[in-house]
Structure formats: C-alpha cells, structure tokens
N, C-alpha and C positions, 0 to 999 in steps of 0.2 A: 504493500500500500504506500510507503514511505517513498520507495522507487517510482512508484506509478506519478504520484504529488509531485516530485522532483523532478520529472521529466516534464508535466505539467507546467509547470510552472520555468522551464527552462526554454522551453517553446514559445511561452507567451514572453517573455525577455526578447526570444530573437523576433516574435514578431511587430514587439516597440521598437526595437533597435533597424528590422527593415521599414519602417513606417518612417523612421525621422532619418534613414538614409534617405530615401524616395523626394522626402519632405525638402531637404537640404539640397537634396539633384535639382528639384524642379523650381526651389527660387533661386539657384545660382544659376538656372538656363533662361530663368523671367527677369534675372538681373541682366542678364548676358546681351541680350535682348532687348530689354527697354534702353540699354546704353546703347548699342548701334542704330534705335529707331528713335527714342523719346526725346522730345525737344519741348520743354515749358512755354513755347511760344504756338505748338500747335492747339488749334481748336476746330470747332465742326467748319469753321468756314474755309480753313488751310485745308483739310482733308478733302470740301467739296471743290475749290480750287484747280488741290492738285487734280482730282479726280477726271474735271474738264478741262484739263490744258491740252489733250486732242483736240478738243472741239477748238480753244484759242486758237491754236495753230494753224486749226484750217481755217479757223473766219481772217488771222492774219497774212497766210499765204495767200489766199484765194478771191480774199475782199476787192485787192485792188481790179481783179481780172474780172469778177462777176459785178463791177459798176456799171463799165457800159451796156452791159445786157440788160442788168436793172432800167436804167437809163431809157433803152431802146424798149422797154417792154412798157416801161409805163408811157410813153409816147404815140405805141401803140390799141394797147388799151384805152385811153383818152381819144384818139380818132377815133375806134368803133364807136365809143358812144356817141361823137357826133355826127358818125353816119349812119346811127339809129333813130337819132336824133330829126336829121333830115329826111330820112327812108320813109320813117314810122309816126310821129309825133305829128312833126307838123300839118302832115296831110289828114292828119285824125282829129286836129284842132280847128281845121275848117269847116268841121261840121256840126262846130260848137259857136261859129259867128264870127267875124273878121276881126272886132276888137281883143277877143281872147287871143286868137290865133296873132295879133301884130304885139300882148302882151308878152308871150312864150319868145318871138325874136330878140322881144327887146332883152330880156332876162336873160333870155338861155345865153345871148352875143355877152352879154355883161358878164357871167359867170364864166363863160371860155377865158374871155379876155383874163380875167382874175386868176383865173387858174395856172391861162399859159406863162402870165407875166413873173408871176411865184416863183413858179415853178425854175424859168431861167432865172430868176435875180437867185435864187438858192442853189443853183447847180453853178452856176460861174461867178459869182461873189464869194469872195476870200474869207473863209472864218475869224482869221484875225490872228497873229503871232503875239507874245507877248515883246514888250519894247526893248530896244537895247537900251545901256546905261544903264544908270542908276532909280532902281524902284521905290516907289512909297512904300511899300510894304513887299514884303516875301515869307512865304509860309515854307518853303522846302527848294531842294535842289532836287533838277530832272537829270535822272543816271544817267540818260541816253544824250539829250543835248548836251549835257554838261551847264546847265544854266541855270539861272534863279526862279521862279517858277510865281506868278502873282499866284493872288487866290482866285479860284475855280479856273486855274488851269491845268490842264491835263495833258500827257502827251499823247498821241494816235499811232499805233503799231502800223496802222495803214496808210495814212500820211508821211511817217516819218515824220512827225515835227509836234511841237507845244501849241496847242489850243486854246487862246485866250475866254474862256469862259465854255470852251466846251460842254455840250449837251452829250452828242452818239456821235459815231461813222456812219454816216446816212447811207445804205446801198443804194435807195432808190435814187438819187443826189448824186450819189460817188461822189460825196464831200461831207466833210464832215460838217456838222450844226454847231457855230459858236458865238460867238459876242456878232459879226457882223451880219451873221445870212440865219441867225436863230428867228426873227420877226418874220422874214419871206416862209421858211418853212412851216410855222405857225401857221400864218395866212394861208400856205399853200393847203396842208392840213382840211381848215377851216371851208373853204372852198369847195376844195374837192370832196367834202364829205356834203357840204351842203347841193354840187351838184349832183351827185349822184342821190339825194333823197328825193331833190325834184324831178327827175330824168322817170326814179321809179315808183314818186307817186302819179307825174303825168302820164305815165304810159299805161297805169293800174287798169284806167277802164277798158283802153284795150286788149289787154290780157282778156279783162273777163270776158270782151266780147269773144274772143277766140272760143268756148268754149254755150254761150249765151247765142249769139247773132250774127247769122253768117248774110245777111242783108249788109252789116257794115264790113267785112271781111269783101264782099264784093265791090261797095263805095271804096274803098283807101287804095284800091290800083287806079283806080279811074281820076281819083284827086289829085294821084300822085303823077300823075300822067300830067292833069291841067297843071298843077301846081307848077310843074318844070318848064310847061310852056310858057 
C-alpha cells in the first residue's frame, strides 16, 4: 500500500513538474514572439492600415492612369443625357403646351451650362501648393517634399506634390480637390445631382406612358420628327 501511495504520488510531482515545463515553453515562445511583432504604437487602425496597403498601392499606381478614363467617361455619360434629353423630353413636353416646353430649354441650357462650366474650372484649375518662404504657421514636415506643411495640407501619392487644403484625389477630375478648384467641385456636385433629379422627374411621365398609352408612344416620333424641322 505504502508503494502503491508513493508511486502515486510520485506521478502526480512529474505531472506538476510537466505542467510548468509546458507553462514556461509557451510564454518564453509568446515572449519570443511579441518581441519580433509587438510595437506599443500599434492599434486597430495600424492593423487595418497595414491590412489595405494592397488596395493603397493600386489606387496609387493606377490613379494616375484611370483619370483620363474617368474623365472620358463622365463626358460621356453627361452627353447621353443630353441626347435623351433632346430625343425624348423635349418632344414629350410639347404636348404639354409651348410655355412649358420653352421652360424645360431654358432650365435644362442653364443647368448644362453649370454643369459643363464646373466641371472644367475643376478638372484644369490648380488645387493650390503651399507657399515658398516663410509660413505663419506650420503644423508638421512633408517626408516626401521635404517641406513645411500649413495646416490642412496634405500630400497626394498621385500628384506627387502638397495640397494646400486638400479635400481627395478626384478620379472623376484626375485632380485633386483643394483650396483653389474645392468650390467648382462643390458646385459641380450640386448641379449634377440637381440635373439628373430633373432629367428623371421630367421624363417620369413618360416612362409610365411606356407601359399606360401607347397613343403617346405613337405622338413622340411624329413630334420628334416636327420638332427637328
């Protein structure tokens, strides 16, 4: 019995003694380990960061190249509507009465013009550098220019250069939005949102005729016909 206890109890020794080997392996490999990875400066946003510097890379590679496409595409899109505009609208507002129909010209000319005018004062106006000399004030140095940096200045990986009040990298633009051309994009915004809400409440009642009255589906070639003569 004395043997049986003794061995009992000799076993339970070795299996404290494997317990705080184990214990002792796995935080000298979590010590090992937070010293090659742990830095008191990361947090969830470092982590999410690093996480998306793929994605950086390619909006900084590949920004400058997908401008002009942006460029060209919103160019395009903005014609279609105005030759929907012409196609569809206007000839379907004549048969709602001449003064409605010479409202819609005036409007719809006025909101191109707003739109088109935006749109280049933001794509070819300068965002703005900050100034050589000497600054009223300076918040930080830019690693990449080498310079002093006002406040809400930023630099542009796509640019290459410090953006005096920078807002984004506009792709649609291929320019960036800052102290000089931020008001035209604004505007431009503003505009184009406001024409496309008229474009698709005026053409609303048409839609439903598509579907309602095919009596006005027969009038809108026939107008569209007069209308061009």
């Amino acid at each position: 019995m004395m043997q049986r206890f003794f061995c009992r109890c000799r076993y339970l020794c070795e299996c404290v003694r494997l317990r705080a080997r184990l214990k002792s392996k796995w935080e000298l490999a979590r010590l090992e380990f937070y010293s090659l990875f742990y830095n008191v400066f990361i947090d969830k946003s470092t982590i999410i960061d690093a996480a998306l510097e793929p994605i950086y890379w390619f909006v900084d590679t590949f920004a400058k190249y997908l401008g002009p496409a942006m460029v060209a595409l919103v160019i395009v899109l903005t014609l279609s509507v105005v030759v929907i505009f012409y196609i569809f609208i206007i000839p379907f507002t004549l048969l709602q009465g001449f003064y409605l129909t010479l409202f819609h010209l005036l409007f719809g000319h006025w909101l191109l013009i707003m739109i088109v005018f935006n749109y280049f004062m933001g794509v070819f106006t300068h965002p703005g550098r900050p100034p050589q000399g000497m600054l009223p004030e300076v918040v930080s140095m830019c690693k990449k220019c080498i310079a002093p940096k006002p406040p809400r200045t930023h630099h542009c990986s796509v640019c290459n250069m410090c953006v005096l009040k920078m807002d984004h990298h506009c792709p649609w633009l291929n320019n960036c939005v800052g102290h000089y051309n931020h008001r035209y994009f604004v505007m431009f915004c503003v505009f184009m949102w406001v024409g496309s809400a008229y474009v698709a409440i005026t053409s609303f009642p048409l839609f439903i005729d598509q579907f309602r009255n095919e009596e006005v589906l027969l009038l809108v070639p026939l107008l569209r016909v007069t209308w061009y003569r």
